[in-house]
C-alpha positions in Angstrom: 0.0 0.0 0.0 1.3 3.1 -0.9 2.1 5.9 1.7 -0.7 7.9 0.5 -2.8 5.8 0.9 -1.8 4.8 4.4 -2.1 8.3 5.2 -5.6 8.7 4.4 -7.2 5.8 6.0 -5.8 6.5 9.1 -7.5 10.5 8.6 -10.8 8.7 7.8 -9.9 6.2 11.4 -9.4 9.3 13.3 -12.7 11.3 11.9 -14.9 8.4 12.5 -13.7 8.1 16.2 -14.1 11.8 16.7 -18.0 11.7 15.1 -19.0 8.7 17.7 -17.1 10.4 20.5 -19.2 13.5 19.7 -22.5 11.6 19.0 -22.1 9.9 22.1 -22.0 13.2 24.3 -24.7 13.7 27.0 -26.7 17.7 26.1 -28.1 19.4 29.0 -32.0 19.6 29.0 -34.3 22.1 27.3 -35.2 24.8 29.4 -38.7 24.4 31.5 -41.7 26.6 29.8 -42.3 29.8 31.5 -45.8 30.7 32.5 -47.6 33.6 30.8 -48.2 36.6 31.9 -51.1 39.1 31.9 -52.3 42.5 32.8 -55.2 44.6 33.0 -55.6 48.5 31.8 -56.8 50.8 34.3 -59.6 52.1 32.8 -62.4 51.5 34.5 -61.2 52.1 37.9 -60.5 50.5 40.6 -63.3 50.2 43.1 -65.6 52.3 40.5 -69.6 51.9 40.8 -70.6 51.0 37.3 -74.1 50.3 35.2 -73.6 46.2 34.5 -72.7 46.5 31.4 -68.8 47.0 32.0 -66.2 47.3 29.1 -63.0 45.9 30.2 -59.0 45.8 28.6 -56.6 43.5 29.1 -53.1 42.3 27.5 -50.6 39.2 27.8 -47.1 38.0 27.0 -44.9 35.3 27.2 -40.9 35.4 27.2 -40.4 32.1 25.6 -43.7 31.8 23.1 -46.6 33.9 22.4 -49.9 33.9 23.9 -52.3 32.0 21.8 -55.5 33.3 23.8 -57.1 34.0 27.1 -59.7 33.0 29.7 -61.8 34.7 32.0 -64.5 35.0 34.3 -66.0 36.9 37.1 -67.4 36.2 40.5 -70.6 38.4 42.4 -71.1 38.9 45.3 -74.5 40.3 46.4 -74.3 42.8 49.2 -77.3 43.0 50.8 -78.2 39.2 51.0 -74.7 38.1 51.0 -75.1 35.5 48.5 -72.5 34.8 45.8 -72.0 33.6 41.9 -68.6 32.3 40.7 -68.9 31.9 36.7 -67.3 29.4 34.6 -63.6 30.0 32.8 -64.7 31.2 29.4 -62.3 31.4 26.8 -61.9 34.3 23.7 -58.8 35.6 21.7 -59.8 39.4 22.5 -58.5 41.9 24.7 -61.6 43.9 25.2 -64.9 43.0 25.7 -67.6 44.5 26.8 -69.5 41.9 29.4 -73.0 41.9 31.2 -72.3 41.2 35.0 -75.5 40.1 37.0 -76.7 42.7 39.2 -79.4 41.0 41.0 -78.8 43.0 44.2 -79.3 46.8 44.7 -75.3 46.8 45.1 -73.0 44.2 43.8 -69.3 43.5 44.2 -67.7 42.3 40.7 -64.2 40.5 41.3 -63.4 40.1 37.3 -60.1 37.9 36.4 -58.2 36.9 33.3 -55.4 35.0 32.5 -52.9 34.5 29.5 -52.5 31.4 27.7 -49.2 30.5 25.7 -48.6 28.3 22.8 -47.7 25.3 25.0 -51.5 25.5 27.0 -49.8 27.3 30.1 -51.9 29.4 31.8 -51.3 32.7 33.9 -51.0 31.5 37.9 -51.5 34.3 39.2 -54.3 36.0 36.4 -54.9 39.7 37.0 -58.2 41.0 38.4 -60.1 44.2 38.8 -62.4 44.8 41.7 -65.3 47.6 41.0 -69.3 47.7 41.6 -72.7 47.4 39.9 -76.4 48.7 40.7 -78.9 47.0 40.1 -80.5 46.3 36.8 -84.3 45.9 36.0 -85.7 42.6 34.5 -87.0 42.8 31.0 -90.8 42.2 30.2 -92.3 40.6 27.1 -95.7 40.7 25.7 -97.2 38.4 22.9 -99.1 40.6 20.1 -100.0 37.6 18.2 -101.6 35.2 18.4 -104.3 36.7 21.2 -104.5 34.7 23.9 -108.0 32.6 24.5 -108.5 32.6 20.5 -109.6 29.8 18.1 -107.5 29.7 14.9 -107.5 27.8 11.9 -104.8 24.9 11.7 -103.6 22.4 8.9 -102.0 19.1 9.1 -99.4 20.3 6.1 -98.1 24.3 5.1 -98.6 25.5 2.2 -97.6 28.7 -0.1 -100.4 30.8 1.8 -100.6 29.1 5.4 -96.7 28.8 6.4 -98.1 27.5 9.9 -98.9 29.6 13.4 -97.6 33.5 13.2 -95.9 34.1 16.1 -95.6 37.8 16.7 -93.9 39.6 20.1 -92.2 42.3 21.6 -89.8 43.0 24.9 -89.1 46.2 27.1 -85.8 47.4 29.2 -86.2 50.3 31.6 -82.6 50.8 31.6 -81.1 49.2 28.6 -82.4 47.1 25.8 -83.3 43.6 24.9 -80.8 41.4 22.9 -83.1 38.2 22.3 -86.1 36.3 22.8 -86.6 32.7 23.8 -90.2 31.1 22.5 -91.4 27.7 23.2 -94.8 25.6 22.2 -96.3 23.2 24.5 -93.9 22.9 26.8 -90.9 21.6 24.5 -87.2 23.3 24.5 -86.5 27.1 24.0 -85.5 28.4 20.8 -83.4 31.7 21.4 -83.3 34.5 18.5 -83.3 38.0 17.5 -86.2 37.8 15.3 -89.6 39.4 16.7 -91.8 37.3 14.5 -91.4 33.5 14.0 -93.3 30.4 12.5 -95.0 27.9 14.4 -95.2 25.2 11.7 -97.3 22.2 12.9 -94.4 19.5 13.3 -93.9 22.2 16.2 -97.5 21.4 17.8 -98.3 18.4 20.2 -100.4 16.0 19.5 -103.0 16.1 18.2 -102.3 19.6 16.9 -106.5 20.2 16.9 -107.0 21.7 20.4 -105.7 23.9 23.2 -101.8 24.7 23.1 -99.7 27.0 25.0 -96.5 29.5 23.8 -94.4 31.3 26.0 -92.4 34.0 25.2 -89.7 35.7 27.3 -86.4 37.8 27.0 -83.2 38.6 27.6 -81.7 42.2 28.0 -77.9 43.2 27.6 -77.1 42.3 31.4 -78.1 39.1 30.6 -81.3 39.3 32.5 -83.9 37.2 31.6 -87.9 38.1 32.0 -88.3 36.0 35.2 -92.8 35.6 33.9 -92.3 36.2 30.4 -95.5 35.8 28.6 -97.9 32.9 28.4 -100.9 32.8 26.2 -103.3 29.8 25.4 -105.0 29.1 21.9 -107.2 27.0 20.4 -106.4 25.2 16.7 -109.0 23.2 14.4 -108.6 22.5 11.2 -111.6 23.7 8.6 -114.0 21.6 6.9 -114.6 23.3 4.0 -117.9 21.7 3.0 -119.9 22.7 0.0 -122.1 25.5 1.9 -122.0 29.0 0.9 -122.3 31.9 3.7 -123.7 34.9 3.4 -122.5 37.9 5.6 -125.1 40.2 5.6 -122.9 43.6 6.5 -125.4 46.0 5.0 -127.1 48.4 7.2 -130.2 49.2 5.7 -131.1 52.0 7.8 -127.8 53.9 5.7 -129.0 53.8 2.7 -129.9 57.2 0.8 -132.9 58.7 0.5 -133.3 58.9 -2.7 -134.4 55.4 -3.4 -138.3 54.9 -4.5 -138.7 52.6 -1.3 -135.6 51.9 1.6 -135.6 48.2 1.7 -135.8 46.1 4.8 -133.2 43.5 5.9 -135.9 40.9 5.1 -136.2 42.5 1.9 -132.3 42.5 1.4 -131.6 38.8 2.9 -134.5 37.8 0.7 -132.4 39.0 -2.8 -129.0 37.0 -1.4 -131.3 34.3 -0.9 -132.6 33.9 -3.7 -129.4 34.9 -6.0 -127.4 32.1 -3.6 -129.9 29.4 -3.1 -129.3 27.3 -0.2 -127.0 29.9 1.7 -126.9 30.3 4.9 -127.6 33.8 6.1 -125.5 35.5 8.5 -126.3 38.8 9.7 -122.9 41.1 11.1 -125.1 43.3 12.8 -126.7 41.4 15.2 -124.0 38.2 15.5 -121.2 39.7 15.1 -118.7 37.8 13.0 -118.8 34.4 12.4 -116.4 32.0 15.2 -113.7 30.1 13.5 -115.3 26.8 14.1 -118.5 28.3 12.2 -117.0 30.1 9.5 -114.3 26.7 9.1 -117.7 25.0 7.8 -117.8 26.8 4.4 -116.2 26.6 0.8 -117.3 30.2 0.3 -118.1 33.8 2.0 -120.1 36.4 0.6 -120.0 39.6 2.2 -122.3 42.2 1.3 -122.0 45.9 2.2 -125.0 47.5 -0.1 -125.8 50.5 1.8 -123.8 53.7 1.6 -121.7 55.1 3.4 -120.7 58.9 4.2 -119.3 59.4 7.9 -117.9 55.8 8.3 -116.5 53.8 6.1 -118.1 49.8 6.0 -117.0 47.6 9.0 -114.9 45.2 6.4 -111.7 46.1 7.8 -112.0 45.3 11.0 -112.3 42.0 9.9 -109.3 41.7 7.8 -107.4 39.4 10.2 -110.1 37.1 10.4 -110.8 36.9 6.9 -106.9 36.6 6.0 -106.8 33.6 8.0 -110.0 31.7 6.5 -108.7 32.5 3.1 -105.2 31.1 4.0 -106.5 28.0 4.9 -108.4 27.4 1.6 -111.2 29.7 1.6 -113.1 31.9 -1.0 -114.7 34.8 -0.9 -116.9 37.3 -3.0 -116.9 40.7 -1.8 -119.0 43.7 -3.2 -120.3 46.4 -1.7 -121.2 50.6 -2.0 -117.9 51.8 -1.8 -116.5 48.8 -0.8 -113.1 49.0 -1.3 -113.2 52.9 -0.4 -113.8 51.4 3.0 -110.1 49.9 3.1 -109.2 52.8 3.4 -111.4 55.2 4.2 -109.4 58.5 4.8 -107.4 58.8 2.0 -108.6 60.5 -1.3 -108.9 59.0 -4.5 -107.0 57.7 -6.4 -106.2 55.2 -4.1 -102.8 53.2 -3.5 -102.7 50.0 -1.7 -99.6 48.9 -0.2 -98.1 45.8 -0.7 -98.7 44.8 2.5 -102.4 45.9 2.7 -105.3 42.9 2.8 -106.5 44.7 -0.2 -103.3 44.4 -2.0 -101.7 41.2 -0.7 -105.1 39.0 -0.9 -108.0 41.1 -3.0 -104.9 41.7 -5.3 -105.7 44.9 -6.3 -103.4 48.1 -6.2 -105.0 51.5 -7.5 -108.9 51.7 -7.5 -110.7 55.3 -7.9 -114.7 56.2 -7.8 -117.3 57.8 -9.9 -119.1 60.9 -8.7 -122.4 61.4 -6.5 -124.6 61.4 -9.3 -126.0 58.8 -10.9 -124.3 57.5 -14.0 -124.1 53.5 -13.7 -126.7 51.5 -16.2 -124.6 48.2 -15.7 -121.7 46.5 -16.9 -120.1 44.0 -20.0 -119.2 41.1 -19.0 -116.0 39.4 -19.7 -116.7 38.0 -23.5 -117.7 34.2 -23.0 -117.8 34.1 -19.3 -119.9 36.2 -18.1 -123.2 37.5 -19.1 -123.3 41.9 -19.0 -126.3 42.5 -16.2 -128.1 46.2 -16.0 -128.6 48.3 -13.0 -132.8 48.2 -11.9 -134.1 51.8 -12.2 -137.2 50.7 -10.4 -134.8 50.8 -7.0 -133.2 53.7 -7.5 -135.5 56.6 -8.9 -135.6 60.0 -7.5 -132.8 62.2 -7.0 -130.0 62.1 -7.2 -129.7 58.5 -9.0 -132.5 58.6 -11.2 -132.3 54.9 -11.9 -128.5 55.0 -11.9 -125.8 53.9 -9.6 -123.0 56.4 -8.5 -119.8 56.5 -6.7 -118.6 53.5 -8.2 -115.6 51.8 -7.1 -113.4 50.9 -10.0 -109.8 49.4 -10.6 -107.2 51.2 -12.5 -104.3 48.6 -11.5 -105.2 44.9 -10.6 -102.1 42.9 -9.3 -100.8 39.4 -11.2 -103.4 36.7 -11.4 -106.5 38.5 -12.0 -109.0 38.9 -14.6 -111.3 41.7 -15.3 -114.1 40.4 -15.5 -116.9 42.9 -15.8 -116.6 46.6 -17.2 -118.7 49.9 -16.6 -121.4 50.2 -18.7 -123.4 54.3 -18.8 -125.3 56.1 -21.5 -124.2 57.3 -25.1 -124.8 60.7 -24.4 -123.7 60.5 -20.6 -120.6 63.0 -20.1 -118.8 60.6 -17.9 -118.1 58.3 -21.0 -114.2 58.5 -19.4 -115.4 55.8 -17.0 -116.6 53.2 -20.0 -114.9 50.4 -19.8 -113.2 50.7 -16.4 -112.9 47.7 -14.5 -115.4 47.4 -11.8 -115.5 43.1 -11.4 -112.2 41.6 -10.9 -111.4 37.7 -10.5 -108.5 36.5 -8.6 -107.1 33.0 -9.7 -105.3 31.9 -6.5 -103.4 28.7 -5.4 -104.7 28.2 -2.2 -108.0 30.6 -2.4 -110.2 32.0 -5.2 -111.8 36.2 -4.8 -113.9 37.9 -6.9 -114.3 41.9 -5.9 -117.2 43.7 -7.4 -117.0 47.7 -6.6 -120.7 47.7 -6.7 -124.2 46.8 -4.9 -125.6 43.8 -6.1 -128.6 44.3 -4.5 -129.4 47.3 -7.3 -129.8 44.9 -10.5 -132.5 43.7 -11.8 -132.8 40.7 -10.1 -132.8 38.1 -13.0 -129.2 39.7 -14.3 -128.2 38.8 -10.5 -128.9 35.6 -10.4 -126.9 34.5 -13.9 -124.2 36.9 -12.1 -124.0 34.4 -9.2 -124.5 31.7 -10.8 -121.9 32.2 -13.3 -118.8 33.9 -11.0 -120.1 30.5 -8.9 -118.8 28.1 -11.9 -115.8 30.3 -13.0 -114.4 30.0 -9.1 -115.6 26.1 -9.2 -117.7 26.9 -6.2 -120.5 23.9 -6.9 
């Protein structure tokens, strides 16, 4: 072997004893993890009396790490009975928050504390702590505005487009701050917590059987994290409708309103003998002297009629007290006809013509009809053309409505300028060649609305002023077009 060669094995021999020797060597041990640590600003003070909702600062750092987040908590003490609430470690990656303490007593000691946390999980020992007061804060209340309590309502097994289920409407009040949520429950079962202030009480919500009695409670909770200690209890009844074949009449009219100008004022006999006859086999229902119909009585019927034929001049019809009611048979699978004297004047009886419906307005969202106007005083109205191949044109009966200022004429019709989607016009104002209102020929005063859960048809007139032969086809015919039997 050459010397060379010699000469670098035993370099190689030497290196490889030097890497094991140094492999081999004992290291000293990692240095132990050093706790967190954390502070508070000063702001609030020390010792300060404070409303309970307090807004508090705090910071952390660690010499060997970083602090990955903190914990706190707070513990009350209650002055004047000398009772005491520690709270739970809660956790958060802020260093401010703004936290409601529970002031149940008329003075209340709040020891607050928070503590650092590092990368490794080590919390502060020693966490700081701030030491001030609280008065006392008021319980919230809560009221139910819908549904009223003792009611009957309409119920179904299934929702559909027009009955989502129960409306569940409510409200909530702070003397001295504000509420932040409400908690609802049916029948007993858990709470459901939100900010909404109207929510759905579909029926897989409902006990069983969901025909019957049923209870909801409502409470709240403020920004001190009170909660209403009573909240609000209410008890209603459900049933689900029938729907039979029957047709009801709702005799609204008020005979002793309507003008002088007629040959002869017609009784209510006289007037619940033409609906009779027009809608044979109806029952008869008279406002006046029942009131409206209960829910389990109106639940009966396929169909409503409500009539308003008189006229009105100081107050409007009583139709819109009803709207509620009526909003909830329809919703359920009802129909309706509604005519009337200035019927749909009555919707909204203060504002001047032209009117506007809102979106939201029964006369809007259901009657679907937006912009309706009215004819003068006097007496321009022969009748109407009916919708070509559906329905038959009718005539106004002059015998009912000579002398002045009608002279066999109707006035102060109620017509539609701007029907919403889904309707038909279905009859059209009819007056005289010479008459010098002819800018009201052809105006829409019968309007059919093709619904998915409910059929309407709106007349902006009296029926009980035709002759009474054109009434009867009228019935009979808006009868087949809705599929009423």
């Amino acid at each position: 072997m050459s010397r060379k060669k010699v000469l670098l094995s035993f370099i190689l021999t030497v290196l490889l004893i030097l890497i094991t020797n140094s492999c081999e060597r004992p290291t000293n041990p990692e240095n132990a993890n050093q706790s967190p640590n954390t502070t508070m600003a000063n702001i609030p003070r020390e010792n300060d009396t404070l409303f309970a909702l307090v807004t508090l600062h705090w910071d952390g750092e660690d010499f060997d790490g970083f602090i990955s987040g903190y914990q706190y908590r707070y513990i009350t003490y209650y002055l004047t009975t000398g009772d005491s609430v520690v709270q739970d470690w809660k956790d958060t990656k802020e260093t401010s928050l703004t936290i409601p303490f529970r002031s149940d007593d008329e003075l209340n000691k709040q020891r607050f504390q928070v503590r650092s946390v590092d990368d490794k999980g080590t919390v502060d020992p020693a966490p700081a702590e701030k030491i001030f007061y609280t008065i006392q804060t008021i319980f919230p209340t809560t009221q139910i505005l819908h549904p009223q309590n003792n009611r009957t309502y309409f119920v179904r097994e299934e929702v559909s487009d027009w009955w989502p289920g129960i409306e569940l409407e409510y409200s909530g009040f702070d003397q001295d701050g504000e509420i932040i949520e409400f908690g609802w429950t049916v029948d007993g079962r858990d709470t459901t917590w939100t900010t909404d202030t109207v929510v759905v009480i579909t029926p897989d919500l409902l006990a069983s059987p969901i025909e019957g009695e049923h209870t909801i409670t409502v409470t709240s909770r403020d920004n001190t994290n009170l909660i209403d200690p009573f909240g609000k209890t209410i008890t209603i009844n459900l049933i689900s409708p029938s729907l039979g074949d029957d047709i009801l009449v709702i005799d609204a009219t008020t005979e002793s309103n309507f003008p002088g100008g007629l040959t002869t004022r017609p009784s209510d006999a006289v007037v619940d003998s033409f609906y009779a006859k027009i809608f044979p086999g109806s029952v008869q229902w008279d406002l006046g002297k029942d009131g409206f119909p209960p829910v389990p009585e109106l639940g009966k019927y396929s169909l409503v009629v409500w009539h308003s034929d008189d006229l009105p001049s100081s107050e409007p019809h009583v139709i819109g007290e009803y709207t509620d009611q009526i909003s909830d048979y329809l919703n359920v699978g009802g129909n309706i006809i509604i005519g009337g004297w200035r019927i749909l004047k009555s919707f909204l009886w203060t504002e001047d013509f032209p009117i506007s419906f809102p979106s939201s307005h029964f006369v809007n969202e259901y009657l679907h009809i937006v912009n309706v106007n009215e004819t003068p005083l006097f007496g321009d109205f022969t009748g109407a053309a009916g919708l070509s191949g559906l329905y038959s044109d009718f005539e106004v009966d002059p015998d009912k409505l000579a002398g002045f200022p009608y002279f066999g004429k109707l006035g102060q019709i109620n017509y539609i300028t701007l029907p919403a989607g889904f309707t038909d016009g279905i009859y059209f104002y009819q007056n005289a060649d010479d008459s010098p209102y002819y800018e009201y020929r052809g105006e829409t005063v019968g309007l059919r609305y093709y619904g998915t859960s409910f059929q309407a048809t709106i007349l902006g007139f009296p029926m009980y002023f035709l002759k009474d032969e054109d009434a009867v086809i009228m019935a009979q015919e808006i009868l087949s077009e809705m599929g009423i039997k």
